[in-house]
N, C-alpha and C positions, 0 to 999 in steps of 0.2 A: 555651499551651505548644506545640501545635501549629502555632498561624501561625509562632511563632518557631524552630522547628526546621524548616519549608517554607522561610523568609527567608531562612535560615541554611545551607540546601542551593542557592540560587537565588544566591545571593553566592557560595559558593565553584564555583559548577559556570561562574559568570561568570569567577573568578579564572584559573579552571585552563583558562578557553577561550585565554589569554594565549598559552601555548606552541605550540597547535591551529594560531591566527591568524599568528602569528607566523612558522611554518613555510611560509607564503603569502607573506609579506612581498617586495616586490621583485617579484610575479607579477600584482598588482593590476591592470594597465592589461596584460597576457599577452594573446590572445586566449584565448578556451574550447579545450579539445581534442573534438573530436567526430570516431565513429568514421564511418568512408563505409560505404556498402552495399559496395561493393566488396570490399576488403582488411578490412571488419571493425576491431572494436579494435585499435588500437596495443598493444603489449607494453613494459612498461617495469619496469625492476629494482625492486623494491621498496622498496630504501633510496635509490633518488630521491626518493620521499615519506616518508622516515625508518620505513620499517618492515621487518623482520629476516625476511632471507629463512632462516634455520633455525629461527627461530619459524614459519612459516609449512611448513616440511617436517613437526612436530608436528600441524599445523590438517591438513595431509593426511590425516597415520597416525591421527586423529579419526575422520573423515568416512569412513576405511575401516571402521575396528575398530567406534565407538559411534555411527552415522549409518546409513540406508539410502538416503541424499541421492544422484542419480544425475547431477548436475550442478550444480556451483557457481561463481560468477563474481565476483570481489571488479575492481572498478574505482574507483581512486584519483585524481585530475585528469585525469579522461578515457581514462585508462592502465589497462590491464591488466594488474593486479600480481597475480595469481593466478587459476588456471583447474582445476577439476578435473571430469573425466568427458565424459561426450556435452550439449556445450552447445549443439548444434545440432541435436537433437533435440525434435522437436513433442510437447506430451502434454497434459493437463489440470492445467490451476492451479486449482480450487475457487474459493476466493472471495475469491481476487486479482481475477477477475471484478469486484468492485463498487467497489474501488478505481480501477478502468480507467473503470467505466461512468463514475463522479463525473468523470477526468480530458473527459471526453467532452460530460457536461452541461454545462461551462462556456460554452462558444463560442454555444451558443442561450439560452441563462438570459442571459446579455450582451447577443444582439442581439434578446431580446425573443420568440425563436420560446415558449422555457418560461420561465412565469410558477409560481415558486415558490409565492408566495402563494394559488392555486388548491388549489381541494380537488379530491378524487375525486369527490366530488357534479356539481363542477363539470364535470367532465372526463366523466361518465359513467358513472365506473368502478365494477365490482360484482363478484358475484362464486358461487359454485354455494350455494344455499342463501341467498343474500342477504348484504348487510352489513347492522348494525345504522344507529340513526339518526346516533348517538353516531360510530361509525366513518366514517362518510362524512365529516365533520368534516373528516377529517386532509386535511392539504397537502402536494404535492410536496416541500417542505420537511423538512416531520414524514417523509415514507417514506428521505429520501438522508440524514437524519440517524438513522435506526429509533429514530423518538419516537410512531410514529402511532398507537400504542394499538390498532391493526387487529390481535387475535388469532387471525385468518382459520387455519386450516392452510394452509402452503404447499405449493407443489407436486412439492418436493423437500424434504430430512432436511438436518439441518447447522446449525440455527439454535438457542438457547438456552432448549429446553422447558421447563429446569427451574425458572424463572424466568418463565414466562408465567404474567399474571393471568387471571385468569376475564372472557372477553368483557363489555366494556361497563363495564367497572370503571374503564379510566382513560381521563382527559379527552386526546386528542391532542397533543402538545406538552410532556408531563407527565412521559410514563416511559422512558427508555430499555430497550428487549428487542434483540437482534441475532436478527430476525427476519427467513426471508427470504422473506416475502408482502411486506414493506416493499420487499427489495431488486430479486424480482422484477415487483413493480406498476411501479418506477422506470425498468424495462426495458422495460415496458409504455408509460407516459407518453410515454416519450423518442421511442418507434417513433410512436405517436400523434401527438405534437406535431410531429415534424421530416419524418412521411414518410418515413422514411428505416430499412432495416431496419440493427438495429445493428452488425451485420458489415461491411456496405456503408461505413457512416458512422468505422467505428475506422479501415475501411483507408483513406479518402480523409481524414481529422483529422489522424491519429496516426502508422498504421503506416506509410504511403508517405510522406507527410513526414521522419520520420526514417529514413530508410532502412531498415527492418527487414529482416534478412537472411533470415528465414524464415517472414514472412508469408503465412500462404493463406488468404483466406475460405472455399473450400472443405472445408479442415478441423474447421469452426468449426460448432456444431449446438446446438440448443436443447436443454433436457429435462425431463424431471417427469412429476409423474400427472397427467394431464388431469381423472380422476373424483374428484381432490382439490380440483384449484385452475383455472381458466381460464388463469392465466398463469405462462407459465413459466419456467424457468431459461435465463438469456441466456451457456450454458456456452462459455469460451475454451478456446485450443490454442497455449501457444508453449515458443518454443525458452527457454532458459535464457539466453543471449546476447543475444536482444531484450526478455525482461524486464527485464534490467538496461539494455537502453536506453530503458523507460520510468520506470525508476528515477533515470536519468540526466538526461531529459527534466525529471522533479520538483526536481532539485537542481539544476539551469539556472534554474531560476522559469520552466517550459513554455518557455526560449527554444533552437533547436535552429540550431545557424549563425547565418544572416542572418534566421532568420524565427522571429514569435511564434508557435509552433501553439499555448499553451495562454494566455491574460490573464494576468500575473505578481499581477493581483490575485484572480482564481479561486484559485490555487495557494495562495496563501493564505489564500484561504476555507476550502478543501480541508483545511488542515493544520492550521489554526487549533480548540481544544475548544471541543467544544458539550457533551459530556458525560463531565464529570468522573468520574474513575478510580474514585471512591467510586460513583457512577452506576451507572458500565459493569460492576464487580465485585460491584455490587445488596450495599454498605453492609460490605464483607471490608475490614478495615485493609490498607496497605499494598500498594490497587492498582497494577499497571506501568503499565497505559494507559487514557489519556483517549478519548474518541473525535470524530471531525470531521467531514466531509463523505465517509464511507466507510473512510475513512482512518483504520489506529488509531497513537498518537499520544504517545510514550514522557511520563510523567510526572514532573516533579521531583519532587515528592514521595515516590514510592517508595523506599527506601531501598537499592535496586540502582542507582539514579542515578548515572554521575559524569559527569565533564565531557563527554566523547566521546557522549553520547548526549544535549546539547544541542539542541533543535530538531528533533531524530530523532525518525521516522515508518516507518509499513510496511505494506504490502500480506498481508496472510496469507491463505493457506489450507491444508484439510482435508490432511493425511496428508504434510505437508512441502513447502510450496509457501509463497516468500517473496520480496519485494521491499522493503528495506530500505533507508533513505536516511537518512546520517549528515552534517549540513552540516559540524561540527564538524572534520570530518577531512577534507572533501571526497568522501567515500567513496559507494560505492553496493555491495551486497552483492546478488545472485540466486541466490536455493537451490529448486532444481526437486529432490523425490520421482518418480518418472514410476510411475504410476498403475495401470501395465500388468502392472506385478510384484505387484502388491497386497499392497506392503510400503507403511509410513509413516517417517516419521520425527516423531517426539514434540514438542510446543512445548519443553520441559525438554530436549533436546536441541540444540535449535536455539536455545536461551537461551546455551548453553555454547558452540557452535560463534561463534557472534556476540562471545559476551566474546572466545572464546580469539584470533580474527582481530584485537579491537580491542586485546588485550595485544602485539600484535605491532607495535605502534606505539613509537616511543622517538625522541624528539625530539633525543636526543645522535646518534643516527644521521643525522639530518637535516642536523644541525651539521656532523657529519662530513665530510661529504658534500657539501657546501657550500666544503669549505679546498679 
């Protein structure tokens, strides 16, 4: 009963992409829109891409009254169809961090510098107090996907205690925990394998490639307890506006202009489940998301599913920090909290601010709009 009501969500969320694709139709052979470092996003009305700009005065009065969100950036075929707050403001994204690292891994996992298939054993890697036998096991694989079974304490707070088994219990490859000893040994590997410290390597991959308009390495700082863990938190700093241009980056398939910066086939390694929403929710019916190479990764399955959240993925972090990408719509969403106020904004908040942006969609608008 179950496969056939999973079939039966997977068939209609197919049917209903009809109206999505359709609203493309005639743009197919377009080039991309991509914004410049210079002038930044393009601004474009919002019922150029069928979406209702006094729905979207509502998604405002939201974000004021039931959000602490201090920057939000909705961009539609490369357009900026809505902006609200200081999105040119630097602060800490939490652990949109490991979504970035994964975009990162691709380019040397391709040319061979990391070798997935290695363990920590192999690699060296250990850690205060030792790892077990069992632990060493795991592979660069097992850590970018948190299957390593490595119940190490991390260096930093924010990963899923409550759900950690007892060291040594499971075999590597076996369990998913969103762990972040997993996320930061992957920080570790990378700096290891490539030579290259990871600030250095985002800004010569990623950020200077696509023009990032608020890029600093010098803003950008590690952190943790040292007398917890040897490695630590590989902590980012950006603006709300260039989040969404690495959200942008992902819904291109890593292509930015004339140039690949990310494999179109990494990107979908990246996005593709490794561990199912039953997995990642440890057996709760009616998970949202599966997860993938860091990336967590909206589920057909759920019963909040509909068409628009087809293919859709997203970057999350601690206290309202998101990177959102909707192929279905064309769309890319960035909701930056800034850190500095030591307010958050709620997942359940940011569940509602997401529907209420993709209610704002209406395909008769697009029609419209169109004569």
């Amino acid at each position: 009963m179950k496969l056939l009501t999973r079939t039966l969500t997977l068939l209609a969320a197919m049917l209903m992409l009809i109206p999505a694709n359709a609203a493309k139709k005639g743009k197919k052979n377009a080039p991309a829109i991509y914004p410049t470092k210079e002038a930044g996003w393009s601004v474009a009305a919002p019922e150029k891409y069928g979406f209702d700009s006094e729905k979207l005065k509502d998604v405002e009065k939201f974000i004021i009254n039931k959000t602490n969100a201090t920057g939000v950036e909705v961009i539609v075929g490369g357009e900026e169809i809505f902006r609200y707050g200081a999105v040119d403001r630097l602060s800490y994204i939490a652990s949109c961090r490991k979504s970035i690292l994964a975009m990162l891994y691709g380019k040397y996992v391709e040319n061979g510098t990391i070798n997935l298939k290695e363990t920590i054993e192999d690699l060296g890697i250990d850690d205060l107090q030792g790892l077990l036998p069992i632990e060493k096991k795991a592979t660069v694989y097992d850590l970018i996907t948190a299957r390593s079974g490595v119940f190490h304490p991390a260096s930093n707070g924010g990963d899923d205690t409550e759900h950690k088994p007892t060291r040594g219990t499971k075999k590597p490859g076996n369990f998913f925990l969103y762990n972040n000893w997993d996320f930061n040994v992957a920080g570790t590997v990378f700096e290891m394998k490539t030579g290259k410290n990871i600030y250095d390597a985002l800004g010569e991959d990623i950020a200077i490639p696509i023009g990032m308009q608020d890029w600093n390495c010098e803003a950008q700082r590690k952190g943790g307890n040292s007398k917890i863990s040897k490695h630590p938190a590989y902590h980012f700093y950006f603006s709300t506006r260039d989040m969404a241009r690495l959200g942008y980056l992902m819904l291109r398939h890593g292509k930015w202009g004339d140039e690949q910066v990310i494999s179109e086939d990494w990107v979908k390694k990246m996005v593709t489940p490794v561990s199912s929403a039953k997995e990642v929710s440890h057996g709760k019916e009616d998970g949202r998301y599966s997860y993938g190479y860091m990336w967590w990764l909206y589920d057909p399955g759920c019963s909040q599913f509909t068409w628009e959240y087809e293919g859709a993925y997203g970057a999350h972090g601690a206290m309202g920090q998101y990177i959102k990408v909707f192929p279905a719509l064309d769309m890319v969403i960035a909701i930056k909290t800034d850190s500095v106020y030591g307010r958050r904004t709620s997942g359940s908040s940011q569940d509602k601010l997401i529907d209420m942006i993709i209610r704002c969609y209406d395909k008769k608008i697009l029609k419209k709009n169109k004569k």
